[in-house]
N, C-alpha and C positions, 0 to 999 in steps of 0.2 A: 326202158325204151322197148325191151324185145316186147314186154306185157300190152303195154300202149297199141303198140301195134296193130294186136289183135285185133282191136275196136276199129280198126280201119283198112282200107274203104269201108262204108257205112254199105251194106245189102239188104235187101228187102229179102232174102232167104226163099226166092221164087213164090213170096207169101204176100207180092204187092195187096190185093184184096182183101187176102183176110186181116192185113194189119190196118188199111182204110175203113172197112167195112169196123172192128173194136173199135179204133178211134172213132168213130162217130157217135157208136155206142156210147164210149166216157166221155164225147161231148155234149149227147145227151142226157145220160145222169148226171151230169154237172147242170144243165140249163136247169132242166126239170126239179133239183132238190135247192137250186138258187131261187128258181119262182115259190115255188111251196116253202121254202124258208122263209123270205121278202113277205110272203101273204100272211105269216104268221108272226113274224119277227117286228115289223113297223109298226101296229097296237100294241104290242109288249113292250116296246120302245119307247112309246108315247104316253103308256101308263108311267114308266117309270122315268120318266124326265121330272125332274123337280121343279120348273119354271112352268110346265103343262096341268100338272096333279098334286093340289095344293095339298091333298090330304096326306100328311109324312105317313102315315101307312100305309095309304096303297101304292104310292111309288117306291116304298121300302119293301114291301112284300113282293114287288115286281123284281127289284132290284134283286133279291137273293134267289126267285126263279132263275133270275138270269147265270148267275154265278153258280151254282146246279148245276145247268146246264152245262154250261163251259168247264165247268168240272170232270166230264164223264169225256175221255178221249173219244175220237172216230171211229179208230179201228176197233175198239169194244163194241160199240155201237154195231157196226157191219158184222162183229161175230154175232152179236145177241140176234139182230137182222136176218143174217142167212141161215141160222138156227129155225126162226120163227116164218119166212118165206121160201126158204133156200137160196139155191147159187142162184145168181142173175142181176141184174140191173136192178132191179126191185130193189134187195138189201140194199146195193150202193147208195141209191137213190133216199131211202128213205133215212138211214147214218149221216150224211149229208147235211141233209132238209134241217134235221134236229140239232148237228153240230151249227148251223148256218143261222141259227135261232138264236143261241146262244150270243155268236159274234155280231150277228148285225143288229140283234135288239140293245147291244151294248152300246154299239156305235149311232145309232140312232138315237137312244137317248142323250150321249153324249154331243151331239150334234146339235138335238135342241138345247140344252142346256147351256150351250155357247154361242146363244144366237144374240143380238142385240137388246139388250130388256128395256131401251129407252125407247125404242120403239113401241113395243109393247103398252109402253105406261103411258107414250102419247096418245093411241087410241082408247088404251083405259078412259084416260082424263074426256077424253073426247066422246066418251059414253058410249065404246061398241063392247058386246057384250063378248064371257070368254072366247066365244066357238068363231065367233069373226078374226078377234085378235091372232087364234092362232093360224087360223086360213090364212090372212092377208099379210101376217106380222112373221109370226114363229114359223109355222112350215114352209113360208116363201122362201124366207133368209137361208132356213136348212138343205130346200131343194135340192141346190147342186151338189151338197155333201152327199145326201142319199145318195144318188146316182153314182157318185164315187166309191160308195162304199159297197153298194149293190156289184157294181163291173168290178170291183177288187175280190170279194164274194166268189162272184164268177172264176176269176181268174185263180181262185185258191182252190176252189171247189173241182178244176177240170185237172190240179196235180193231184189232188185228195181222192180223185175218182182215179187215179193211174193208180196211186196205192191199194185203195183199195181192193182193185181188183186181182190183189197176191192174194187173198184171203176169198176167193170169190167170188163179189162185191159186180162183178161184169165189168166189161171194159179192156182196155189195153195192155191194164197191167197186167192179166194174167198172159199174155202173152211175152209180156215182158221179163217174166218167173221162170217161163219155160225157155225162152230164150238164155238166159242165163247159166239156165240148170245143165242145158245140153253143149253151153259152150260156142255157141254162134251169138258171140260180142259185137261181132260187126251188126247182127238183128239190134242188138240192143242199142246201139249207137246210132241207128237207120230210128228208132222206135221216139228215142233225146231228140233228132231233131225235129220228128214231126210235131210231138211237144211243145219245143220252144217254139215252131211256126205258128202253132194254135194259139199259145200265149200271146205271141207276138200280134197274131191278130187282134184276139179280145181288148189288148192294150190300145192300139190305134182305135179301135169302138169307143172304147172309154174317154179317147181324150174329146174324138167327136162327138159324142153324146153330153158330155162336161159342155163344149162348148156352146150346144146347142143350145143347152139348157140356161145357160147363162146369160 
């Protein structure tokens, strides 16, 4: 209890701005390596869905980019980064993008891959060629997944950017290291809930955008 304590009341450490002004920051490198991810992740998703790319090798050979990929943690990723750009936004941003590649082209193929195929074979029969089928057939059925998986993406990406920024990566976290270090718990505990208000928002986006789309 005496330890709990510490963390409470939650204070902004007379640092309201500058812990607004990081957050923003890691909620930009969270958008920014969510979009650049999505721009890159959705064709490597689409190569490798087996019901889209008839050819078992190029969705096989997509397939193991992807597990590559997803193989190589974040935080690696943001050391290689801030070695190669330095400290900043930038590293985060780009660790991210690459990690975000990995998960979303996973689930993205996995999404088409679970789409209706009877659908599908009735337009076959009906003589519309692949690239309609998968417009009007496969990526329709998939739509709302996307977007569920893109805002979940999001929502991972803007804790993975608090992380990252212990490592220098930009962002909130490194305020959140210093906080720690120096023993102002109550910063930290001020730092948690801006957090989970942020998540908390993206998650209300999400369920509206689900809906909309639907």
């Amino acid at each position: 209890p005496r330890t709990l304590a510490l963390f409470f009341p939650p204070s902004t450490g007379g640092a309201l701005d500058t812990l607004l002004e990081q957050l923003l920051v890691t909620i930009q490198i969270a958008l920014a390596a969510t979009t650049l991810g999505a721009v890159l992740a959705i064709p490597i998703g689409v190569l490798a869905a087996r019901n889209v790319v008839a050819n078992r090798w190029v969705h096989s050979l997509f397939r193991v980019i992807i597990v590559v990929v997803r193989g190589i943690p974040e935080l690696i990723l943001a050391i290689i980064f801030v070695v190669i750009s330095g400290l900043g936004g930038v590293a985060g941003t780009l660790a991210l993008a690459v990690g975000a590649v990995g998960l979303l082209s996973k689930l993205v193929a996995d999404s088409l891959e679970e789409t209706d195929t009877d659908v599908q074979d009735a337009l076959r029969a009906a003589g519309a060629t692949e690239s309609q089928i998968f417009f009007s057939a496969t990526l329709r059925q998939a739509a709302p997944a996307f977007v569920a998986h893109t805002m979940y993406l999001l929502d991972t990406n803007i804790r993975s950017a608090t992380l990252l920024g212990v490592v220098g990566a930009g962002g909130v976290g490194f305020l959140l290291l210093n906080a720690s270090r120096i023993n102002q718990f109550d910063v930290v505990t001020m730092i948690l809930i801006l957090m989970v208000a942020v998540v908390l928002v993206v998650e209300a986006l999400s369920m509206w955008l689900r809906r909309t789309v639907r």
